[in-house]
N, C-alpha and C positions, 0 to 999 in steps of 0.2 A: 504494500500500500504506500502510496507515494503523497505527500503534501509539498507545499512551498516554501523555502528556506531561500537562501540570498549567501550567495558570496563577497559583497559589501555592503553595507547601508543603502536601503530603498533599490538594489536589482536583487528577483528570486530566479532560484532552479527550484527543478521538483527535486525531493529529496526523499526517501524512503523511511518514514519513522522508526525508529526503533535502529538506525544504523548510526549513531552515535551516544554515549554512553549517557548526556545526559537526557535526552530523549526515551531512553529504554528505560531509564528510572521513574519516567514522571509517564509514560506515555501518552506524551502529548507533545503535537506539533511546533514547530519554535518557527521565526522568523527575524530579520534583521532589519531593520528600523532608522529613518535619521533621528527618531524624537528618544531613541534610545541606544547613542554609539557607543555605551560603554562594551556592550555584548548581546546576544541574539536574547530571543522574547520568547517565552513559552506562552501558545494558547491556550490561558488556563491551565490551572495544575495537575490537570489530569484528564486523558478521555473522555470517562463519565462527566465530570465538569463541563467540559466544553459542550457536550452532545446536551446537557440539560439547561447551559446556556443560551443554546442557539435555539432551542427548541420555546424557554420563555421569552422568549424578545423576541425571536423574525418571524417565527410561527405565526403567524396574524397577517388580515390583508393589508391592514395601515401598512406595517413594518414592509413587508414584500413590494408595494408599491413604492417603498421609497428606498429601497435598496437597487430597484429596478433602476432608479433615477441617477445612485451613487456609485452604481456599478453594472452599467447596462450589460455585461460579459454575463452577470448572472442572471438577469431576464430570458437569456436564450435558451436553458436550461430546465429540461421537466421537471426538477428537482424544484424548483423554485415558481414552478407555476402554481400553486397554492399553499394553504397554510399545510391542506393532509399530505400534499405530494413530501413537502418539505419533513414531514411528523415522519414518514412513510422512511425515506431515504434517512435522516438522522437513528432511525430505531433497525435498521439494518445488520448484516452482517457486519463488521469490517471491513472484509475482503472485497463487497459489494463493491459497485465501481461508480452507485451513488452516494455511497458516503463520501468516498473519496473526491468528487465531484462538490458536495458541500463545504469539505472542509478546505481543495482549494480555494474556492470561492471568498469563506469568509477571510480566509489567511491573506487573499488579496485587499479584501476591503480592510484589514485591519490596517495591511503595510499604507496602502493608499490613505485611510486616514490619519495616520500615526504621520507621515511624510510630509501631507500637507497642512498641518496643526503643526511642525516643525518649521516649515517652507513659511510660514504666515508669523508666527511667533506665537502661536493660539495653544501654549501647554505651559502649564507652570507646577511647579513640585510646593504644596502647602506641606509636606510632613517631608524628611528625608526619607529617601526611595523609594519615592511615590510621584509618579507622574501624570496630571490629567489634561488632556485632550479634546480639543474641539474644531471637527473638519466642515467645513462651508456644507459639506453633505446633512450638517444637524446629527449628526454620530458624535457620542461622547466615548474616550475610551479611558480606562483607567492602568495604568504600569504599576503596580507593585512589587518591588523587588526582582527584578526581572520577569514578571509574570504578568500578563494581560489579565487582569483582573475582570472586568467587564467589559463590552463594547453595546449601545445600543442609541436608540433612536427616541435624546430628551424629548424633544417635539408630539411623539406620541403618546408616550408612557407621562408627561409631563399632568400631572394633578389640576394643574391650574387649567390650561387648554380645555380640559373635559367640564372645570368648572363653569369659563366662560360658554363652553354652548351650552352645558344648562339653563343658564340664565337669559338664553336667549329664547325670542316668544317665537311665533308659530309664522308670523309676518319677518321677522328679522333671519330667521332662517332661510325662509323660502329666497326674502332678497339675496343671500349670500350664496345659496345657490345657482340664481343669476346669473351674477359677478362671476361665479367660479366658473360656471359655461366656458365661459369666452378664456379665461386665462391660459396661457402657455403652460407645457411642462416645465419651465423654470419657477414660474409665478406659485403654479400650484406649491412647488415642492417648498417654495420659497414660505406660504402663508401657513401653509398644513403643516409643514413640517420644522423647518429653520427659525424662523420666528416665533414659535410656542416654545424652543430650545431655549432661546433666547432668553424669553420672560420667567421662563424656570432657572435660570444661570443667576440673573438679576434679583427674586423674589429668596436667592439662600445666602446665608450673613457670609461673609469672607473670613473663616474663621479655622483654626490649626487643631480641629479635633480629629484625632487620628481613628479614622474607619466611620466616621459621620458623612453622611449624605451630603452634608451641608458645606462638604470641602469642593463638590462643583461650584458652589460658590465664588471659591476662591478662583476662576476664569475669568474674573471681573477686571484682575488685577494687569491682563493682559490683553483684553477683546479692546478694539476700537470703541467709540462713542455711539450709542443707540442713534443717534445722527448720522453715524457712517456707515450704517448697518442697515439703513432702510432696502429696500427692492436695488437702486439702482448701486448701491455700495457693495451689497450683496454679491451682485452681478461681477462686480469690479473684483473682488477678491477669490471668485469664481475663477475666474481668468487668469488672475496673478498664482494662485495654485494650481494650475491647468498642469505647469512641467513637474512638477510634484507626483500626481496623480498617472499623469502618462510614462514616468520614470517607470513606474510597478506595474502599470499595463502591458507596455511594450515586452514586456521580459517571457511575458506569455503569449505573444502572437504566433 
């Protein structure tokens, strides 16, 4: 079984798990990073970790449409045509050749985000060896101690976002369904998904407790001004991470 690893900072090869010795201990995939050059990254501490990872967070249509957006390579993929295809291929064999197909997928989007939250200046370390990440995709990831701790999509999973449609009435929605008609796949991904990251980043105190939620907050410390962050700033940082993002794509054409 083969995943993605890197011979330098932000380019992978496939690499066959369990064929280096730290890898056979944790059995789990590693990768190499610019947002982490001291040494390669373990996805998650283990297997079962990862597989029960990816399975709370992308499993879902929200998360799979906006992964489609942050990583179109994984749209193409039956594996990722729904939440069950995805349930389906994560609860596999090993040996299957769709697990293997998930787990390079997300080992891409981790490098791609990790690269381009590096490439932007969008990660800061609130605790020693501890690093968190925020890629224009609206992906948070977190590095602990050389381990990818988490990876997922604030914008969705975001408390507030779910709060604000609540409180929306029956007129205010249908308007925003509208509006939403007409927008681009940028705009969408930009309203649905980046900007709800955003308000969740802003809405947690900037503060040094070690394993508290509330250390995404601490991204405050490094994000542009919610003025530069509107749609069309957005856009602009889109583009200024573009060679970031196509470093770790190309590697796999």
């Amino acid at each position: 079984m083969t995943t993605a690893t890197t011979n330098r900072p932000g380019t992978t090869t496939p690499t066959r798990i369990g064929s280096d010795p730290e890898s056979l201990r944790s059995n789990a995939p590693r990768i190499h990073t610019l947002a982490h050059p001291t040494g390669p990254v373990l996805l998650h501490s283990s297997r079962d970790r990862y597989l029960n990872h990816v399975e709370k967070h992308f499993a879902k249509a929200e998360a799979l449409q906006a992964l489609a957006f942050a990583l179109p390579t994984a749209a193409r993929l039956p594996e990722f045509a729904s939440d069950r295809a995805l349930i389906r291929a994560l609860r596999c064999d090993a040996r299957d050749p769709r697990s293997n197909n998930v787990i390079e997928r997300y080992a891409r989007c981790a490098v791609q985000t990790l690269n381009e939250a590096a490439a932007l200046g969008w990660l800061v370390s609130p605790t020693p060896g501890t690093t968190i990440a925020l890629a224009t995709s609206g992906l948070i990831a977190v590095i602990d101690r050389g381990v990818l701790r988490t990876m997922f999509f604030a914008g969705i999973e975001c408390p507030i976002s779910r709060a604000d449609r609540l409180c929306h009435s029956a007129a205010d929605t249908a308007a925003e369904h509208r509006r939403a008609a007409a927008w681009s796949a940028e705009e969408q991904h930009f309203y649905r998904v980046f900007r709800p990251a955003l308000q969740l980043i802003r809405s947690l105190p900037d503060d040094a407790v070690a394993g508290a939620s509330s250390q995404y907050g601490a991204l405050k410390r490094v994000l542009p001004s919610a003025s530069a962050l509107r749609l069309a700033g957005w856009l602009s940082f889109r583009a200024r991470g573009a060679d970031a993002r196509l470093l770790h794509d190309e590697s796999f054409s």
